[in-house]
C-alpha positions as MATLAB code, in Angstrom:
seq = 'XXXXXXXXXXXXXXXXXXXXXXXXXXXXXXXXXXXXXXXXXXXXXXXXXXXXXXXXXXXXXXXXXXXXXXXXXXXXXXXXXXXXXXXXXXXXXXXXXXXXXXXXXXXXXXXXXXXXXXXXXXXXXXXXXXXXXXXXXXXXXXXXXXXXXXXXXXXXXXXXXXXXXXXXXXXXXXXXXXXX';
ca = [
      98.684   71.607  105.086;
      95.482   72.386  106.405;
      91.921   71.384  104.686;
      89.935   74.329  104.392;
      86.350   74.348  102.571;
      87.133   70.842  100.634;
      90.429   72.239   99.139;
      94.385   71.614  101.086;
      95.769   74.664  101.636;
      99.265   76.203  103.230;
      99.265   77.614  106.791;
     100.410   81.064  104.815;
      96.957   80.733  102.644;
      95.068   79.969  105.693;
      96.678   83.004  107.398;
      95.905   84.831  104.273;
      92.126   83.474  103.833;
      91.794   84.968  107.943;
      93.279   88.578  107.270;
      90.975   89.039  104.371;
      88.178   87.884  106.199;
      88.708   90.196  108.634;
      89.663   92.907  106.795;
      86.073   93.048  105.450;
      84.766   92.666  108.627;
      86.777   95.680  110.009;
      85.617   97.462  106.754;
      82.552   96.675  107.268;
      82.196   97.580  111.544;
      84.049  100.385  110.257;
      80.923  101.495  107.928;
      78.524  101.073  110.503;
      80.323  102.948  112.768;
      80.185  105.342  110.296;
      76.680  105.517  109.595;
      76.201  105.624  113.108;
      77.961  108.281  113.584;
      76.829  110.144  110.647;
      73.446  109.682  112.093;
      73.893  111.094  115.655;
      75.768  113.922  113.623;
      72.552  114.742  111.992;
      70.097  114.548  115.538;
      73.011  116.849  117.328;
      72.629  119.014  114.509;
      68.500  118.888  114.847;
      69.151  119.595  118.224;
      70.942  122.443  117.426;
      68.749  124.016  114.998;
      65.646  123.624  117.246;
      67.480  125.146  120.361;
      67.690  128.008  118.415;
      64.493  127.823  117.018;
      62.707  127.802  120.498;
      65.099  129.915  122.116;
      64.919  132.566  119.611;
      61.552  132.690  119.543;
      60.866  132.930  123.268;
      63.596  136.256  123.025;
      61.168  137.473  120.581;
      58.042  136.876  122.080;
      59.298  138.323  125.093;
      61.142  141.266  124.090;
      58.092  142.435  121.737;
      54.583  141.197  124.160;
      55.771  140.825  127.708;
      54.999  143.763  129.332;
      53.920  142.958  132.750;
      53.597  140.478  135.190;
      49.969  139.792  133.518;
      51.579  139.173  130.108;
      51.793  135.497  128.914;
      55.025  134.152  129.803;
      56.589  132.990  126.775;
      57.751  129.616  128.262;
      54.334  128.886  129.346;
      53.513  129.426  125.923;
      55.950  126.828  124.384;
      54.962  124.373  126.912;
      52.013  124.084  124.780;
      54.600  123.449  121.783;
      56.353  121.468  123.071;
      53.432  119.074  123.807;
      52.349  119.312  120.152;
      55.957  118.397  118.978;
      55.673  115.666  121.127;
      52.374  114.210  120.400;
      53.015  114.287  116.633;
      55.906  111.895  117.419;
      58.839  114.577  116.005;
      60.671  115.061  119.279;
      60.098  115.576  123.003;
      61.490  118.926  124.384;
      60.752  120.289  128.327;
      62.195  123.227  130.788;
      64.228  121.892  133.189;
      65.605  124.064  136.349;
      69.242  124.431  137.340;
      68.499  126.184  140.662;
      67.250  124.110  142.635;
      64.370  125.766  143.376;
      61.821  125.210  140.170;
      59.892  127.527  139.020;
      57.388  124.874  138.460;
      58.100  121.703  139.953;
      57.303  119.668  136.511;
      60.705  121.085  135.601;
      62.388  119.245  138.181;
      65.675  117.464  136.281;
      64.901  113.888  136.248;
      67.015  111.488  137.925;
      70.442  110.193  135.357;
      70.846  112.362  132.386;
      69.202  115.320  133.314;
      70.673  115.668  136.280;
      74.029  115.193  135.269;
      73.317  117.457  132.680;
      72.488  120.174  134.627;
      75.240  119.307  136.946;
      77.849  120.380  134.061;
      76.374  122.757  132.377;
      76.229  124.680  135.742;
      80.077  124.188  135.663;
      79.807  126.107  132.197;
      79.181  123.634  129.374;
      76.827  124.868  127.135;
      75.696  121.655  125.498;
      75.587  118.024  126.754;
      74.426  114.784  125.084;
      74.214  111.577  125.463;
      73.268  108.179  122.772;
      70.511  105.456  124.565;
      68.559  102.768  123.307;
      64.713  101.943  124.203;
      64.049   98.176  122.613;
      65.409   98.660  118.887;
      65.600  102.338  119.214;
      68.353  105.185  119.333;
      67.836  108.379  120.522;
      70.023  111.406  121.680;
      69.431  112.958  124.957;
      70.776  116.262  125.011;
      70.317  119.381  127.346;
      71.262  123.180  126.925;
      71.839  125.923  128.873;
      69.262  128.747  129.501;
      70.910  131.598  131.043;
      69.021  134.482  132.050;
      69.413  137.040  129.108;
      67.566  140.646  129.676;
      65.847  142.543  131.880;
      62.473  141.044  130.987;
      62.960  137.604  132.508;
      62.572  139.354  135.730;
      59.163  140.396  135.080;
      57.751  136.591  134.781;
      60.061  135.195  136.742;
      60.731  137.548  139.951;
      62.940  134.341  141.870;
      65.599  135.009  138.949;
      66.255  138.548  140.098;
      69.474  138.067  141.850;
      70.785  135.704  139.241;
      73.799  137.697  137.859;
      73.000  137.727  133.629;
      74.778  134.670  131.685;
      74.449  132.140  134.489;
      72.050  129.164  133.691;
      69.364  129.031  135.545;
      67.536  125.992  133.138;
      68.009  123.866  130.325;
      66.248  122.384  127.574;
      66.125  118.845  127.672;
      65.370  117.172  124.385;
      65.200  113.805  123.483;
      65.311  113.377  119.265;
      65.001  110.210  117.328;
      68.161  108.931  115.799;
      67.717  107.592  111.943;
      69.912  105.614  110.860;
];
């Protein structure tokens, strides 16, 4: 018999009193596990809808005002964007090169994710993430392929030309918020 909060109890209650207790705390990891999950679910899925957001529009812009090499580029355009996106605190989003030979050298993958990032979506992944923590935040890291897409990117960006179409030649690198 073993004394357990005032009362005697059998070893078989004790062992009973101990699964109980942690069943509810496997319930409960399990829930916020869940949650967790649930909520770097919802940034990938941000992520997502914003890649094709920005990457849609830049198609547009260029197919329909990019007519020369003294046309705006549209991802000098979005740089400006980006910024705003960035200084209102919803996300931060950049260009990032895969070539090794920027474009402009702010796009220069940052040492740890982005540069493992690039690394594999060079070797064909089209999307890569990755969950870190600044202080008491959680944010999702994540990079996508920008291939070269139409005849057009040539006209801003003439050190693409011998890129065969499809191959990534940048990413966007986003970092998003993640709410529990």
């Amino acid at each position: 018999m073993l004394q357990v909060s005032g009362k005697w109890c059998s070893a078989a209650c004790v062992l009973t009193l101990c699964a109980v207790g942690v069943a509810s705390y496997s319930a409960a990891s399990e829930k916020a596990t869940a949650t967790a999950d649930a909520a770097t679910e919802r940034a990938r899925r941000e992520v997502r809808m914003l890649d094709d957001l920005y990457k849609t529009s830049i198609v547009l812009i260029t197919t329909h005002y990019v007519d020369d090499d003294k046309s705006l580029a549209a991802g000098s355009a979005f740089q400006a964007l980006f910024q705003a996106m960035k200084d209102k605190g919803w996300h931060e989003v950049r260009l990032l090169d895969a070539t090794g030979h920027p474009y402009n050298e702010k796009n220069k993958p940052a040492e740890g994710f982005e540069k493992r990032a690039i690394q594999q979506l060079l070797e064909g992944k089209t999307f890569v993430d990755e969950v870190v923590r600044e202080g008491d935040k959680k944010f999702l890291l994540a990079a996508t392929a920008i291939p070269v897409v139409m005849d057009k990117c040539i006209v801003c960006h003439e050190n693409y030309r011998d890129v065969k179409k499809g191959k990534a030649i940048g990413a966007l690198g986003y970092k998003v918020p993640i709410l529990d």
